[in-house]
Every structure is written in C-alpha cells, then in structure tokens.
C-alpha positions as CSV (number, residue, x, y, z in Angstrom):
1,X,-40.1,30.5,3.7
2,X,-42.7,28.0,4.6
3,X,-45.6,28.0,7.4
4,X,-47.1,25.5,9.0
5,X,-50.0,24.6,11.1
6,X,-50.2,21.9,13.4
7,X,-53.6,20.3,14.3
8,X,-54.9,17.3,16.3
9,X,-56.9,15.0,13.5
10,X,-58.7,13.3,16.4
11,X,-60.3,14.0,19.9
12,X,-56.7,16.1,21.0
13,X,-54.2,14.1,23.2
14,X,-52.8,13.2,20.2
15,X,-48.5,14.2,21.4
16,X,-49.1,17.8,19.2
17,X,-46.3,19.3,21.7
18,X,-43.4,16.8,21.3
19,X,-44.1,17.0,17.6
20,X,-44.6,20.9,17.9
21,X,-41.4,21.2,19.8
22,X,-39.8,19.0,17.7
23,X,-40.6,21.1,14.6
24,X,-39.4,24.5,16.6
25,X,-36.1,23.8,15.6
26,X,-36.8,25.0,12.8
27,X,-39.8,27.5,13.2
28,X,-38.2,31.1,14.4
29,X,-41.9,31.6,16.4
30,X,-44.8,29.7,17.3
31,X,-48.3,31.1,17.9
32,X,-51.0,29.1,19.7
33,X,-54.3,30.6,18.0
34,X,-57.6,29.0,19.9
35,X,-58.5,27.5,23.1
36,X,-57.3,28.3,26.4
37,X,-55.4,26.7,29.3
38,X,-57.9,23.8,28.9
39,X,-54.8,22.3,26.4
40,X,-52.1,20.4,27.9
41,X,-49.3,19.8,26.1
42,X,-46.3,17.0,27.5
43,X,-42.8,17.9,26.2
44,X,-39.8,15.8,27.5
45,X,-36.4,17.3,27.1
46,X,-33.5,15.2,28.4
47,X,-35.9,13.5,30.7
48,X,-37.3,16.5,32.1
49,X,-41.4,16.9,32.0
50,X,-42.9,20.0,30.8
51,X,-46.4,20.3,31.3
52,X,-47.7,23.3,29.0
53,X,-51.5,24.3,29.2
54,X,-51.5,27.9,27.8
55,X,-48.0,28.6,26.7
56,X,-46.9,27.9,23.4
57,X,-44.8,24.3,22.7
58,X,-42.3,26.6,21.5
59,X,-41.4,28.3,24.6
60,X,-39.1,25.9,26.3
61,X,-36.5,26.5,22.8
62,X,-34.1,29.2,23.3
63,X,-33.9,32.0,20.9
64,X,-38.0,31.4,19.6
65,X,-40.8,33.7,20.0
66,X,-44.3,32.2,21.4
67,X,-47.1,33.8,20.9
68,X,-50.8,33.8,22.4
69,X,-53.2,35.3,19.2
70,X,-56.4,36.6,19.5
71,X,-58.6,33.4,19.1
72,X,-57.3,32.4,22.4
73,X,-59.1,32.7,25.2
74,X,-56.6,33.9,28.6
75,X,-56.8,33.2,32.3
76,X,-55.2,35.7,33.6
77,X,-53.9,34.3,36.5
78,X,-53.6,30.8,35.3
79,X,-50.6,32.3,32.7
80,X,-48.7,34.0,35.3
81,X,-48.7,31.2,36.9
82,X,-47.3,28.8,34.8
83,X,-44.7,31.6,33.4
84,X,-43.7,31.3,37.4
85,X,-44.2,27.7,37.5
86,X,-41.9,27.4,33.9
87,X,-39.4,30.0,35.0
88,X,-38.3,27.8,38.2
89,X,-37.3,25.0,35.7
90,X,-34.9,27.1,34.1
91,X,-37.2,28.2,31.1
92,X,-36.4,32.2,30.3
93,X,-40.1,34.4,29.7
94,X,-39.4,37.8,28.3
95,X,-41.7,40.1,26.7
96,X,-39.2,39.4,23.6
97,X,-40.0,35.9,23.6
98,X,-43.3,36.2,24.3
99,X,-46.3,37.8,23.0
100,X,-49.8,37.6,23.8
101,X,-53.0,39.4,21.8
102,X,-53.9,42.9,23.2
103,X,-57.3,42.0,21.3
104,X,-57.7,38.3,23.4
105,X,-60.6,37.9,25.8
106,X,-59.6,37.4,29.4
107,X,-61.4,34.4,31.6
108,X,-62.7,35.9,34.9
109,X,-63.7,34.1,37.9
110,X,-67.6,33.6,37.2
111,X,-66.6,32.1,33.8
112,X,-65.3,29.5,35.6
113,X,-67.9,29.3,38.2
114,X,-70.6,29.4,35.7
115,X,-68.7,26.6,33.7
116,X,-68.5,24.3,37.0
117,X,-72.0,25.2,37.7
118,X,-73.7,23.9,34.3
119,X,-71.4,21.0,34.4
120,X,-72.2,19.6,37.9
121,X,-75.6,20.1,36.9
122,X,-76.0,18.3,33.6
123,X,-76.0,14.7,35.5
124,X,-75.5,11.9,32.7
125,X,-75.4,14.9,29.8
126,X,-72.4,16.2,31.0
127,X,-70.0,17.5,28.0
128,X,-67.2,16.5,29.7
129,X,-65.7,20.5,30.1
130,X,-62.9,20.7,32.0
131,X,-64.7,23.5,34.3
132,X,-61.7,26.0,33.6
133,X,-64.6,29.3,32.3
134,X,-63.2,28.6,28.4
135,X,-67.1,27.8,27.2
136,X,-68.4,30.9,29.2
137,X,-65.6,33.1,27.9
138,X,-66.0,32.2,24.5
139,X,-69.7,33.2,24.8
140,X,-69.2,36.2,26.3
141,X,-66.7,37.4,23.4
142,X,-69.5,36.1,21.0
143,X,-71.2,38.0,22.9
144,X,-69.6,41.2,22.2
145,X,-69.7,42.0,26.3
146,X,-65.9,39.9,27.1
147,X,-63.2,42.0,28.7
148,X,-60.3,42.0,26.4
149,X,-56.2,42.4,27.2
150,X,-56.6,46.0,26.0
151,X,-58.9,46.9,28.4
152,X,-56.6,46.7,31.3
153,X,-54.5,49.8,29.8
154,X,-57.4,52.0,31.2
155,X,-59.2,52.0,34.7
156,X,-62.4,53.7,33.0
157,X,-63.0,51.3,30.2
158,X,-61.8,49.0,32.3
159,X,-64.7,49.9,34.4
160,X,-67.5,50.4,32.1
161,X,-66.6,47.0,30.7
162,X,-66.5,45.3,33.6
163,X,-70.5,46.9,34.5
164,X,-71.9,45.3,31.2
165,X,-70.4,42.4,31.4
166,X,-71.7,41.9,35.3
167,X,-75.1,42.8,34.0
168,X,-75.1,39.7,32.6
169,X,-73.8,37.5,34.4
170,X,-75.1,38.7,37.5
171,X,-78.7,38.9,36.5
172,X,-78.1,34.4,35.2
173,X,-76.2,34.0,39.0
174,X,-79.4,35.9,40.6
175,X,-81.8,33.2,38.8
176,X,-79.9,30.7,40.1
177,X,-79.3,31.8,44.0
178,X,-75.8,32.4,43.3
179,X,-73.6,35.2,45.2
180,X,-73.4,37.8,42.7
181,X,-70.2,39.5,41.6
182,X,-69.1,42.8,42.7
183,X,-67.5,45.0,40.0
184,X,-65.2,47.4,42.6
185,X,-63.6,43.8,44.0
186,X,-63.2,42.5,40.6
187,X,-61.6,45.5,39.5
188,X,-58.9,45.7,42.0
189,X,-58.1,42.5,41.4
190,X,-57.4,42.6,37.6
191,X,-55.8,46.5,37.9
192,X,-53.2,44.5,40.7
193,X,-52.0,42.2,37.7
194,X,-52.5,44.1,34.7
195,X,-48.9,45.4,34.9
196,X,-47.5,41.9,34.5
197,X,-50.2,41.1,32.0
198,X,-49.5,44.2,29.7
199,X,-45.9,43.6,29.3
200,X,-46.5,41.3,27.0
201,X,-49.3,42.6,25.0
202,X,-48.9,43.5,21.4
203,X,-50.7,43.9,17.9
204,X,-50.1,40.5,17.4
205,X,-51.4,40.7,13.5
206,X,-48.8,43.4,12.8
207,X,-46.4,41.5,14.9
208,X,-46.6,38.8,12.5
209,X,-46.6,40.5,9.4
210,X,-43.6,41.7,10.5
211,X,-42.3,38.7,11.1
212,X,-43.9,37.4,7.4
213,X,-41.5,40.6,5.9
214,X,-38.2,38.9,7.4
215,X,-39.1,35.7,6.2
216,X,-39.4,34.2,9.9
217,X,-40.7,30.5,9.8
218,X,-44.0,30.5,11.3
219,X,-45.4,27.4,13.5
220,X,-48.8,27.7,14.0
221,X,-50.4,25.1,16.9
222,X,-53.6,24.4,17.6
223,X,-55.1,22.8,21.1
224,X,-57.4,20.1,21.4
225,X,-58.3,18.1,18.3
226,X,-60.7,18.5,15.1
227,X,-63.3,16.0,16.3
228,X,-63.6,19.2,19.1
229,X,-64.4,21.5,16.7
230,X,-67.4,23.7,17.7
231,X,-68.6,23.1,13.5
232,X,-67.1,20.1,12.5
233,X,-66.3,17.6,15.9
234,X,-69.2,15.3,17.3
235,X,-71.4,18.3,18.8
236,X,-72.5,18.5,21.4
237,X,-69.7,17.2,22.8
238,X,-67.3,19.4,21.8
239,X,-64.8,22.6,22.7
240,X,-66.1,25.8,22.8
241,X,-63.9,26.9,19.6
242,X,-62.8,26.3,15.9
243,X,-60.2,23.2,16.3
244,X,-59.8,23.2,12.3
245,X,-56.4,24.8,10.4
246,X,-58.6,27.7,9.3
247,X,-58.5,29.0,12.7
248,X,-54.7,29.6,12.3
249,X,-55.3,32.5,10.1
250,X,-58.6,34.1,12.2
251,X,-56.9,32.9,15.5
252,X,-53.8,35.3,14.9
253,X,-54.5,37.7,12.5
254,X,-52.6,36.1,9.2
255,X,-53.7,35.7,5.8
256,X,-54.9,32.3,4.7
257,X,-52.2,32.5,2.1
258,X,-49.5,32.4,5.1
259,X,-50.9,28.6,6.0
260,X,-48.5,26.5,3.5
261,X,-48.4,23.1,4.8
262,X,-51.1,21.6,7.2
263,X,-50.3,19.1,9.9
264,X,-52.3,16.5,10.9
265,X,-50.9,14.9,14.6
266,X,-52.9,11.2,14.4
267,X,-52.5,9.0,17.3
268,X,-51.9,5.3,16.0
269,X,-54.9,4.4,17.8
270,X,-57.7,6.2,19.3
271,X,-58.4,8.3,22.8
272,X,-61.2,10.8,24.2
273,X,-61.6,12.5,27.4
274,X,-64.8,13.1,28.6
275,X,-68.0,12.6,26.9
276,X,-69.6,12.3,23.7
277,X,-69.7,9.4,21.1
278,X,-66.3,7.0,20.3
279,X,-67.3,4.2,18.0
280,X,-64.3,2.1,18.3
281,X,-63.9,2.4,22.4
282,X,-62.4,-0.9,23.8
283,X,-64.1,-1.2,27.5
284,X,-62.1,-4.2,28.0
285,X,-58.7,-5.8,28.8
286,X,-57.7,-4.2,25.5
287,X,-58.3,-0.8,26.1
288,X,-56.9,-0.6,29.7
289,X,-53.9,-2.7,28.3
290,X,-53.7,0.8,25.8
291,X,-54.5,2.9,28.4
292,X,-51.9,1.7,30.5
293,X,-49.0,1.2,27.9
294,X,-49.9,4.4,26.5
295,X,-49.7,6.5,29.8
296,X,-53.3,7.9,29.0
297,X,-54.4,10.4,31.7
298,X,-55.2,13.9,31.0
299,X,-52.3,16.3,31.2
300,X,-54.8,18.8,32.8
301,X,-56.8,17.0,34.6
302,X,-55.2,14.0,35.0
303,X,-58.4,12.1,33.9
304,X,-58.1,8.5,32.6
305,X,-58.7,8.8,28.8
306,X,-60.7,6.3,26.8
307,X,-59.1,4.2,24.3
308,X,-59.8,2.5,21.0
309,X,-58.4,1.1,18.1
310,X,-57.8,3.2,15.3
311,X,-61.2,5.1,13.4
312,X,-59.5,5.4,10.3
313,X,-62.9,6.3,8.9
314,X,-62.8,9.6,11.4
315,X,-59.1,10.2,10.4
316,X,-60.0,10.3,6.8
317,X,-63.0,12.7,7.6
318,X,-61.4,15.0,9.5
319,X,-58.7,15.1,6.5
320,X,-61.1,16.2,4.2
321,X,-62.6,19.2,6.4
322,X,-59.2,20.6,7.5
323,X,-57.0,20.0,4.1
324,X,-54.0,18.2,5.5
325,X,-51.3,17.6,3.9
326,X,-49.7,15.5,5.8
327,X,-49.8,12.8,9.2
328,X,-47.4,12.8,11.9
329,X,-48.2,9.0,13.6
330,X,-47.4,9.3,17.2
331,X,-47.2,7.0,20.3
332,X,-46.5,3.9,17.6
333,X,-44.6,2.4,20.3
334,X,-47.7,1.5,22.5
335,X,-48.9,-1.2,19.9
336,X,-45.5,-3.3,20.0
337,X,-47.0,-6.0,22.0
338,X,-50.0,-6.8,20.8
339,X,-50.9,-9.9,19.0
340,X,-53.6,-8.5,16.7
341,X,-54.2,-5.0,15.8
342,X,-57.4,-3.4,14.2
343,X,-58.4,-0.6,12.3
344,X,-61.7,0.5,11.8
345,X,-62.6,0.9,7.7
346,X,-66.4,1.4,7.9
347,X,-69.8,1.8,10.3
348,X,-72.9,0.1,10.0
349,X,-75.8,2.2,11.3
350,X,-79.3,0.8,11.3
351,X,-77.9,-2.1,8.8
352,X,-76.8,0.6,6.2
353,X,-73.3,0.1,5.6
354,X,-71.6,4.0,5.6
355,X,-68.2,5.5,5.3
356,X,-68.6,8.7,7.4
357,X,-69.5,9.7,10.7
358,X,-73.2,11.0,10.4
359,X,-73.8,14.8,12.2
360,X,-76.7,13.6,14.4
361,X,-75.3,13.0,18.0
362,X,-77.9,9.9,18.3
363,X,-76.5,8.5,15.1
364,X,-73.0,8.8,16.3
365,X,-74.0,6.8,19.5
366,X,-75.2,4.0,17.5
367,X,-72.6,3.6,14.4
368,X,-71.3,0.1,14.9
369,X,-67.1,-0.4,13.9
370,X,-66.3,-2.8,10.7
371,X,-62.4,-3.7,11.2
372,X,-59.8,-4.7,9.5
373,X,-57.3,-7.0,11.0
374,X,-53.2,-6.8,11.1
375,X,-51.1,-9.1,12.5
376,X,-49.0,-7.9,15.2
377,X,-44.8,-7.4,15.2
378,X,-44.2,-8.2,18.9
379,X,-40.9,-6.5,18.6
380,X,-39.9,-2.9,20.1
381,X,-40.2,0.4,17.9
382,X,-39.4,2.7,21.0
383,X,-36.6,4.9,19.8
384,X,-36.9,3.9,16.0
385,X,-35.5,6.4,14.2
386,X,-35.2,5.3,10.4
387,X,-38.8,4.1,8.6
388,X,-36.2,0.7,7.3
389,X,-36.1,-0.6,10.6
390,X,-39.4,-1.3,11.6
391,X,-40.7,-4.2,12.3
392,X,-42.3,-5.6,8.6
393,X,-46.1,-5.9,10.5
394,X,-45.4,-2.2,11.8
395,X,-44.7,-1.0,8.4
396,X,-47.5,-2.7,7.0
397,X,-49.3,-1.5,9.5
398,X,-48.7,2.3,8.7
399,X,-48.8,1.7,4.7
400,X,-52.6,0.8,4.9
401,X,-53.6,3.4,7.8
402,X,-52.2,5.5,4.9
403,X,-53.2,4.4,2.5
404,X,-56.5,4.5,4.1
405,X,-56.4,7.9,5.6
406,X,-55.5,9.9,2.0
407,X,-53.1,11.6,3.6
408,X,-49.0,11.1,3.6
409,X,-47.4,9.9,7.2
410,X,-44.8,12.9,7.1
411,X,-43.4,11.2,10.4
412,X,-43.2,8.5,13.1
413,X,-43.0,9.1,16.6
414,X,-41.6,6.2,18.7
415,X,-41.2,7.5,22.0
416,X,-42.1,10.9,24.3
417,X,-38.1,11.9,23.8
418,X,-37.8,15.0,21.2
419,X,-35.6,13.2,19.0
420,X,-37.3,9.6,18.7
421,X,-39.4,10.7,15.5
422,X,-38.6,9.1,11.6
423,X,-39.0,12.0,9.0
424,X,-40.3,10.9,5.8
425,X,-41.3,14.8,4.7
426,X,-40.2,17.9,6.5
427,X,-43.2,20.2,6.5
428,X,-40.9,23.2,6.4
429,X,-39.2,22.1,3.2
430,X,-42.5,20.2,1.6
C-alpha cells in the first residue's frame, strides 16, 4: 500500500483536480486536509463540468470515500449546497462516501463579513482574499474560541460557544459601527442544519487508521498552492493555512509515516490570482494570449488570473520546502503555438545575481527574471498520450524544466479530459 499527497508547487490553479481525479482510480479514499471552499477544483468527465470548491476531487468516482479532515475550515451552508448542487448532476453523497471532521471549525456569517470588511478596506494592499470568512475562521480556531462540527451535537455547548465566540467578534464589529451579532438568531440557524451536518461527522483520525489497517490507498489533496502557504508562500500575500505536504498528516490526523509519495501539480507556465508579488508576469500580448488559450479565470470567483512564463527558480524552491518527489506538468497544451517559449533560471535583485526568492515582500516586488529561451514546436499536444510523441521542442522543453526543477515529471497533462495525461511514474506504485 502506498499514499500519496497531492500539492500545488505554485500559486494553486495549477489542474490538482483532473490530476486528483485522475489518480482516484486508484486511491480507495481521498481526504482534502486545509483550506475551505475558497479551492476550486475543474473536473471534466465525458464533457461534463464539475466545479468542486469544498468537496473532495474524489467524490464524483463511484465506490470512493471523500473525506473533509480537521485542518479544513467548513461553511456550513456552502457544503450543503454544493452536495445539492452535485447531487442534481447525478453525483451519489452518502454518509458512507463521505466524511467530514467532527473536530473542523465551522465558518459563520461574520467570518465572512469581517473578511469582506478588511478586504474592501485595505485599498491598493488588498491580499486578494476571496471574502468567503476562511482568514477569520482560521483565526478564530487559532484562537481557541471557533465553533467546531462537534459542537452542534449539544444545544448548551452549543450555546456557551457561541457567547465567547460573539464576545469577540462583537466587541471588533462595535469598534467599527457594525450591526452586532445576536447569539439566540445564530443559534437557531445552525441547530436548523445541524442534523444534515452531523450525518456526516466522524473521528476522522480513527477513521483513517482504519482504513491504514485494510490497506486502503490513501489520496491526500491539498487546495491552493505552496507559494500560499501561510510559512513558506510570498507573505503577506498568502492563504490563511499550511499549503505544504506536511499538512496532510496535521490536516487529517495521520502519521507522517503514512505520506509515501509527494506530488507536486506544476503548471507549464505560471498563474496568480489576486495580489502579491509574480516576477515573471507578462502584462502584454503574451500573457493575455496565455490567459486566453489557457482558459485562466478563477473557478471561484471567476477572476481573470495573471500569467507568466515559467519561474522555474520558484518551482525548484518550493521543491525543496515540501520534499516532492515527483511533477505532474499540466495544461502543456496551451504553449503549442508559440514561437518562443521562456523559462525563468535566475533573479537579479539590486544587481546581485540570486537563485531564490528572498522572504522580504519588498524584495519579491523587485527581483527582476533571467530567462532562458526554447524554441517553439508549433504543433498540437492536446490529447498526447505517450511521452514519444511529442513534438521534439516540447520534449526538450520538459527535459530542461526538469532538469531544472530537481524533481522527476511523473506525468503530462495535455488536455482538461481525465484520460489526456502521459504517465512516466505512477505515484501509487513509485
């Protein structure tokens, strides 16, 4: 038996739920440990769209358990919503199929408020949230005050709960002449769903060892991308959680020494949404022409994403930190028509040639890309499925991005469709 743990190695939006849901074939569950429905995963099956913000890539296979562990942060009324909204495309949701964290943190309403309220007033510092309450959750559980799955199963804890946590928030909404919350209303409201909630609550760290004593595969995906982490990513423009593999095993409750193969998801060139620092950004022709081959608008949102050539000096960074073992190169298809492609293979900051992305944000503003320049293959990879028939500039191409990078490209993927993906290394069988 074999885990493995899928991670974005850039800024997310990186195609980690094709790739996850291509890899359920042979996971028996997959367990989403960090971030909330601020993800958004795009699966296509047969030319049908699934849009996936909270629920696990996995989901949409028959006969796999998904699972919601406890570093994940849950809207409650955002997942019962999309189980509806998932349901009516045919998609069965059963509390045998899925599982969610008695022990995760629930967003409320003034999380959400609070996040729209420091966002609309940061003017040109704006982090670029997407104003859905994950930030202000994850404080709050920080916090030690959040109000956790578990505390639905009882009105009076419940209740006591819900008075500390109002404390503070209401006391921060006050100072800001904002309509405070009232606990009794609040109440009501979350007691009127808990039923539906609680079905699918569990000890999701004895679930899994469990499933660890029957030898089940284990996929473990992540949201958003390292460059996000709250440690490691280009603070302060960052997510509000741990992006990196480690997470798998605090996220969900299993041993580090249940992580066996890490995987990095790596875009073949380079996308952010929101703000924060992107040393390679092309605000020209070129980037829209990316943007617009490369279908880039937030799954979420639906906010145009930036686009770049490839940091390979980022990639190879955020190899290091997490300990991948291994690349899957998606959305190789989008460079077929371009004459010239670049990489990025160093900065230059204040004249100083460097090989890393510095931790100061000011620093990250001003790093200046050194490239490198391939030839283009002009020639279609969409639907590629053997590593010998690619275009010779392609495969050049993905020799020196690994080469690069330090990291093995386990797999191609040439299209959105499931099955468009070369396998050079099966994770499961690495």
């Amino acid at each position: 038996m074999k885990n493995v743990v899928v991670v974005g190695s850039q800024w997310g939006d990186e195609g980690k739920g094709k790739i996850v849901d291509w890899l359920s074939s042979e996971a028996d569950v997959v367990v989403r440990f960090q971030g909330g429905h601020n993800a958004g995963h795009t699966i296509v099956i047969n030319k049908k769209i699934f849009k996936l913000r909270l629920l696990p890539s996995g989901i949409v296979r028959k006969g796999k358990i998904s699972v919601l562990g406890n570093g994940v942060v849950i809207d409650p009324w955002a997942l019962l919503s999309e189980i509806d909204e998932i349901k009516k495309k045919g998609v069965n949701v059963t509390p045998e199929n899925f599982m969610i964290s008695e022990s995760s943190s629930l967003i409320l309403p003034f999380h959400q408020e609070m996040d729209e309220i420091r966002e609309n007033a940061a003017g040109k510092d704006k982090i670029g949230t997407t104003k859905r309450g994950i930030g202000p959750c994850y404080e709050d559980k920080v916090g030690r005050r959040s109000i956790r799955v578990m505390d639905l199963r009882s009105e009076s804890n419940l209740n006591n709960r819900l008075e500390n946590v109002l404390l503070h928030h209401n006391a921060i909404r006050k100072g800001l002449k904002k309509k405070t919350f009232k606990k009794d209303t609040l109440k009501k409201e979350l007691l009127k769903i808990a039923p539906k909630i609680l079905e699918f609550a569990k000890p999701i760290w004895l679930k899994l060892d469990e499933f660890r004593k029957e030898r089940k595969r284990v996929l473990f995906e992540g949201a958003q991308g390292i460059l996000l982490d709250v440690d490691h990513g280009t603070y302060p423009f960052v997510t509000s959680s741990n992006t990196v593999p480690a997470m798998a095993s605090t996220g969900s409750g299993s041993g580090p020494e249940n992580l066996n193969y890490i995987l990095g998801i790596t875009k073949a060139y380079t996308t952010r949404v929101g703000s924060g620092p992107f040393p390679t950004e092309l605000q020209n022709d070129l980037g829209e022409k990316l943007g617009r081959r490369g279908k880039e608008f937030g799954t979420v949102t639906a906010r145009k994403r930036r686009c770049g050539w490839f940091d390979a000096v980022l990639v190879r960074q955020t190899i290091k930190i997490s300990g991948i073992n291994g690349i899957a190169l998606t959305k190789l298809d989008v460079l077929d028509d371009f004459d010239e492609i670049k990489m990025c293979v160093k900065y230059m900051l204040n004249d100083k040639e460097i090989d890393y992305l510095p931790a100061a944000s000011e620093d990250q503003f001003n790093v200046k890309p050194v490239y490198r320049t391939f030839k283009g293959w002009n020639k279609s990879t969409q639907g590629i499925r053997n590593v010998e028939d690619l275009p010779e500039n392609a495969k050049k191409y993905v020799f020196a991005l690994e080469d690069f990078i330090g990291a093995k490209v386990s797999s191609i993927s040439t299209s959105p469709e499931r099955e468009d993906t070369i396998l050079i290394e099966d994770p499961f069988k690495t």
